[in-house]
Backbone bond lengths (Angstrom), bond angles and torsions (degrees), N, CA, C in turn:
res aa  C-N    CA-C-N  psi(-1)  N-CA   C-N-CA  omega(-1)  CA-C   N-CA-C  phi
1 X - - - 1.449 - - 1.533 107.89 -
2 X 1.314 113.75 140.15 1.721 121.77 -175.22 1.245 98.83 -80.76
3 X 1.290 109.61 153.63 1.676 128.11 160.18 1.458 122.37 -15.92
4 X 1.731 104.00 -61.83 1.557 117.79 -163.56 1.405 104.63 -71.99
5 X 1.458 100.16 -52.85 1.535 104.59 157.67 1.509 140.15 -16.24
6 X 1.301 104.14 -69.83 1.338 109.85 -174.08 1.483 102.69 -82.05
7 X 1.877 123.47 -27.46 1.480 102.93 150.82 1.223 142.32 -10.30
8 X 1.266 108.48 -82.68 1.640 145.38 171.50 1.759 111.32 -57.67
9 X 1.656 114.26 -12.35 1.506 103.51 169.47 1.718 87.39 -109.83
10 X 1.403 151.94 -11.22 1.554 131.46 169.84 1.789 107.43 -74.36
11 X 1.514 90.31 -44.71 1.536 110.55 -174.16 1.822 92.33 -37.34
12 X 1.424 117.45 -78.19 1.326 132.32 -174.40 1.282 100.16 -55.54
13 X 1.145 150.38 -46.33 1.643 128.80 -173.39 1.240 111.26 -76.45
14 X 1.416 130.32 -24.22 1.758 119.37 178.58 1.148 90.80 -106.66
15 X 1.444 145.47 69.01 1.300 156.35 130.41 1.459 124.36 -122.01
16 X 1.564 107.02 -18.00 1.551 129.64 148.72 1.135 100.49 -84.75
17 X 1.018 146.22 -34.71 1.692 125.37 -171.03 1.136 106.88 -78.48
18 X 1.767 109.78 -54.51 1.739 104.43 -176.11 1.447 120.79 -48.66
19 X 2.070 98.14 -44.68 1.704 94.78 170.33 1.766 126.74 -9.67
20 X 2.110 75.54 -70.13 1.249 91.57 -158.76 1.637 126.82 -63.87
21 X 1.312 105.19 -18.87 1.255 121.01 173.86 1.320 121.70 -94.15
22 X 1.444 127.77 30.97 1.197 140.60 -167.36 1.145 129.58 -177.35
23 X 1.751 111.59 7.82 1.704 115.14 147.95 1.376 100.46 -104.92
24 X 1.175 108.97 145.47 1.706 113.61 174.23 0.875 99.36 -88.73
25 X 1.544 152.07 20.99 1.930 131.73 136.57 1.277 108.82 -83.96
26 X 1.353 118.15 4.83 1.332 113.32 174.40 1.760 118.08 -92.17
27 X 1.577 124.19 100.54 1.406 123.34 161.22 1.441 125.56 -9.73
28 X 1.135 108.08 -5.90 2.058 107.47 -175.23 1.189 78.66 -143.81
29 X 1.522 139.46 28.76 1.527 115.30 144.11 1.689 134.39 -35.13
30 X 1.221 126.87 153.11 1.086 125.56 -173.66 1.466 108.45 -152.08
31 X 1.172 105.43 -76.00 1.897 99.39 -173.12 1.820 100.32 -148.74
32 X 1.125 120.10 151.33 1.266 113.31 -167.76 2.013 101.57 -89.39
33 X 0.892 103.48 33.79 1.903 115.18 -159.98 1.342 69.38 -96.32
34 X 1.422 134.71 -37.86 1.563 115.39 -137.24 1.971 108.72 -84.86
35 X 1.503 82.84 -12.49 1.517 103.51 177.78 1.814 115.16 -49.69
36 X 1.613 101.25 -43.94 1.318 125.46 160.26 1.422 117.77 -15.31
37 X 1.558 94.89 -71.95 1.593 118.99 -165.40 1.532 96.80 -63.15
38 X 1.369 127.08 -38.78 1.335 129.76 -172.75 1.857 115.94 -62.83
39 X 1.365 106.91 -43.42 0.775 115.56 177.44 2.124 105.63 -87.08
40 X 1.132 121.44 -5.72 1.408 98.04 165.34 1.612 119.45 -85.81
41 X 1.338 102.36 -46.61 1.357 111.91 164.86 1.193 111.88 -37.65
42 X 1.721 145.19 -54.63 1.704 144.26 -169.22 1.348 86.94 -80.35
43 X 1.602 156.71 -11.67 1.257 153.83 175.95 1.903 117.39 -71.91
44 X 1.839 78.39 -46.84 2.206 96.31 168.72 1.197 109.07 -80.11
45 X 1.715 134.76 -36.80 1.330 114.70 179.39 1.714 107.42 -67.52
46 X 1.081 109.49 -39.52 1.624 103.15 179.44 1.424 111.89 -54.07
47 X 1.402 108.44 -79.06 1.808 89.42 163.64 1.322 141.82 -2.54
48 X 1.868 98.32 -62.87 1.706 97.31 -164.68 1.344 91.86 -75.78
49 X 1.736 118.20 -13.87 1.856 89.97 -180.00 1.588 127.55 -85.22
50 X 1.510 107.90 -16.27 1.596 100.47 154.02 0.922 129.04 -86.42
51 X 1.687 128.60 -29.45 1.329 118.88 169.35 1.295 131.77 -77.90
52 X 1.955 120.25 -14.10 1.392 134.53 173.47 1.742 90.23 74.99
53 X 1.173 143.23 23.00 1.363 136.12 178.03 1.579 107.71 -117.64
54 X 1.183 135.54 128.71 1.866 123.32 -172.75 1.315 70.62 -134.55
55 X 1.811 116.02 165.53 1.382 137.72 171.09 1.664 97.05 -111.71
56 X 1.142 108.01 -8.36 1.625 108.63 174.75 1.400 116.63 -74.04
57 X 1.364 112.95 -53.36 1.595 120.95 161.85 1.454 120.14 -71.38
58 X 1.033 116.65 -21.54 1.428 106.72 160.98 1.095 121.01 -57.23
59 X 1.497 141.13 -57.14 1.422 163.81 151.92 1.581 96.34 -18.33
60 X 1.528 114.02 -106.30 1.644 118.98 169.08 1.331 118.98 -11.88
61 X 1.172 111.42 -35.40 1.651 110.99 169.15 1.446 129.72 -72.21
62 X 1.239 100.11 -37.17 1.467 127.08 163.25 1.796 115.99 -62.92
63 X 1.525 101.17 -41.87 1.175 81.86 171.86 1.531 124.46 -91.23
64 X 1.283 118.06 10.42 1.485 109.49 -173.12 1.684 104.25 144.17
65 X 1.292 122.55 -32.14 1.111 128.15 -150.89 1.091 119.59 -68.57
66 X 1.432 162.60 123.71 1.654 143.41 -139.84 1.631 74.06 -113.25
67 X 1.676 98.62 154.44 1.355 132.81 -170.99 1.764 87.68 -92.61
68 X 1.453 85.01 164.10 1.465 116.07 -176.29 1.448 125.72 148.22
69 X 1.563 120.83 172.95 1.122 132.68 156.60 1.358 122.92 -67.05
């Protein structure tokens, strides 16, 4: 799996998690802070899409991860 790739599958799982931990109809409610995290994360994908720069793929790259689309 490429870089951008696996972006866009962490990106999407801690945006279900925070969800879940941050609507109170959600069974794994927790604190509505987590709403936060939801909204910083949709703050960095916007970013990396005008600037084409993510600190997420930078990292993954670093660790091993081959670049790509």
């Amino acid at each position: 799996m490429t870089s951008w790739k696996l972006v866009r599958v962490i990106a999407g799982l801690l945006i279900l998690l925070s969800l879940a931990l941050g609507v109170p109809e959600s069974p794994l409610f927790v604190s509505q802070y987590w709403l936060y995290f939801t909204a910083f994360i949709g703050v960095n994908l916007f970013q990396s899409g005008l600037t084409n720069w993510c600190l997420m793929e930078n990292i993954l790259r670093k660790l091993g991860v081959r670049a790509g689309c």
